[in-house]
C-alpha positions as CSV (number, residue, x, y, z in Angstrom):
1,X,-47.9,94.4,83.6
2,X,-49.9,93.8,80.6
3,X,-49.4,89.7,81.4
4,X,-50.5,89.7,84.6
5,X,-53.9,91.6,83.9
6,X,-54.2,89.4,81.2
7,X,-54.0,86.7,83.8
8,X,-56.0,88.5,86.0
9,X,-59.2,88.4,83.4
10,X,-58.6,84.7,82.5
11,X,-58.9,83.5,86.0
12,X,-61.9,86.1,87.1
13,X,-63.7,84.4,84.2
14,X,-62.6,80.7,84.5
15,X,-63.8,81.5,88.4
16,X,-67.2,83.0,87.0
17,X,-68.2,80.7,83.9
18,X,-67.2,77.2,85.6
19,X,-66.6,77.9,89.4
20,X,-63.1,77.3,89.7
21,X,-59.5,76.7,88.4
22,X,-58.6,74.4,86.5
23,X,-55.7,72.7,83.9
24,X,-57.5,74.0,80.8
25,X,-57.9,77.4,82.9
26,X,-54.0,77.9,83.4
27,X,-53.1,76.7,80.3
28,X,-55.3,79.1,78.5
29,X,-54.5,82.0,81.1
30,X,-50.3,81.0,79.5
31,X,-51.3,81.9,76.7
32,X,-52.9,84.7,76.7
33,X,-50.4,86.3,79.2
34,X,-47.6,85.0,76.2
35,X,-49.7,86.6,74.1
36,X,-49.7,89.7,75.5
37,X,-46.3,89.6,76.2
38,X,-45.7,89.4,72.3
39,X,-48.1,91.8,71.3
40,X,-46.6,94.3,73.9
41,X,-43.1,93.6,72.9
42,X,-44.4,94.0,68.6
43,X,-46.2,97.3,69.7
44,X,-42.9,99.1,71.6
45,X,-40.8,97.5,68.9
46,X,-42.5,99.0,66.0
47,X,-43.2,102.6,68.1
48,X,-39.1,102.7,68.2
49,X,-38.4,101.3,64.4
């Protein structure tokens, strides 16, 4: 869940700041959704540690 919103924000504001979708748009909308995948993952990790 936390990816796809992540996702979500990227494109709404590759879609508002240049007008569109592009390469450099999807690459950086990977890596924040790996991103928050990792952070997620670090968070529920360290709540059950």
């Amino acid at each position: 869940a936390a990816s796809l919103l992540a996702v979500i924000a990227v494109a709404m504001l590759g879609r508002r700041q240049i007008g569109g979708h592009t390469g450099d748009v999807f690459g950086a909308a990977q890596q924040v959704a790996e991103a928050a995948v990792l952070l997620t993952l670090s968070a529920f990790l360290g709540a059950v540690a």
